[in-house]
C-alpha positions as CSV (number, residue, x, y, z in Angstrom):
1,X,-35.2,17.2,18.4
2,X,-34.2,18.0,14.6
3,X,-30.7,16.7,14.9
4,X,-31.5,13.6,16.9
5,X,-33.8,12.7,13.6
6,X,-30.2,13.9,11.6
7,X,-28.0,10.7,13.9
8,X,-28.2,7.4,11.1
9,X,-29.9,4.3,13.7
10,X,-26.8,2.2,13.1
11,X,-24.8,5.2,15.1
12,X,-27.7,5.1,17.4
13,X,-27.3,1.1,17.7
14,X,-23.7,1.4,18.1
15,X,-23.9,4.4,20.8
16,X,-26.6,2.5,23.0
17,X,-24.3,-0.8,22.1
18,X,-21.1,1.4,23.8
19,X,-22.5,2.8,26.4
20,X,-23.9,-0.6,27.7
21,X,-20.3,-2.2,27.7
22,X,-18.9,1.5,30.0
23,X,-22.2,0.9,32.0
24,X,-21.1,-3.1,32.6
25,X,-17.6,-2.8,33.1
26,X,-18.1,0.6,35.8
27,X,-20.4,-2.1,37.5
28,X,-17.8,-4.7,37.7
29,X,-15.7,-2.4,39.1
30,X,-17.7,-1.3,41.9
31,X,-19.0,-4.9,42.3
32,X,-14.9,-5.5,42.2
33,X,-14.4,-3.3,44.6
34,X,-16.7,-4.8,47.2
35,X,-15.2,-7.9,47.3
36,X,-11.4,-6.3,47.5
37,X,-12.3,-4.1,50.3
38,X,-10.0,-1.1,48.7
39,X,-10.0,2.4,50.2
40,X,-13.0,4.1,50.5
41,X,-12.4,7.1,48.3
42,X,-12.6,4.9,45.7
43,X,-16.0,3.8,46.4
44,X,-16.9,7.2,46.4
45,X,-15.4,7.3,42.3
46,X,-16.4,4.1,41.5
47,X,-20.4,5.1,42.7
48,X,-19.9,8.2,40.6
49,X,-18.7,6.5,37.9
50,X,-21.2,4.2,37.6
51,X,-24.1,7.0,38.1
52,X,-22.6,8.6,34.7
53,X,-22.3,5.3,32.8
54,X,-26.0,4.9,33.7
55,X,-27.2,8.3,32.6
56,X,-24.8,7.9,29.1
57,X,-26.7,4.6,28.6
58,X,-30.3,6.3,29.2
59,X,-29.5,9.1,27.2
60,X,-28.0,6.8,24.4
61,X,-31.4,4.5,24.6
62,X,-33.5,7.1,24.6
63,X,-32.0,8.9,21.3
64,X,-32.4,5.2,19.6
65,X,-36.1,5.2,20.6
66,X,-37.1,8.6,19.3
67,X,-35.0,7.6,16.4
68,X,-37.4,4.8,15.8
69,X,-41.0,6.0,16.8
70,X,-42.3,2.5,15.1
């Protein structure tokens, strides 16, 4: 808890900002993939892929709202 209060909120900003573009652009790809109808190992990466984007970007938002308990 200590050295989440140590991050500066404009790294905070700029870490939720990040993660939001990986989540997007793992969504595209999966969305990307639907429509191309590729093999279906890659679905399989693609899912996980966009499983991990999702946690980074709830971890990342999180952070920025303990940062700021206002």
């Amino acid at each position: 808890m200590i050295a989440e209060q140590l991050i500066p909120h404009e790294e905070l900003l700029d870490a939720v900002h990040e993660a939001s573009v990986h989540y997007v652009e793992a969504d595209s790809a999966l969305r990307n993939y639907r429509l191309s109808g590729a093999h279906p190992a890659k679905l399989e990466q693609l899912k996980s892929n966009l499983a991990a984007e999702e946690q980074s970007l709830r971890r990342a938002q999180k952070l920025l709202l303990l940062s700021n308990p206002h």
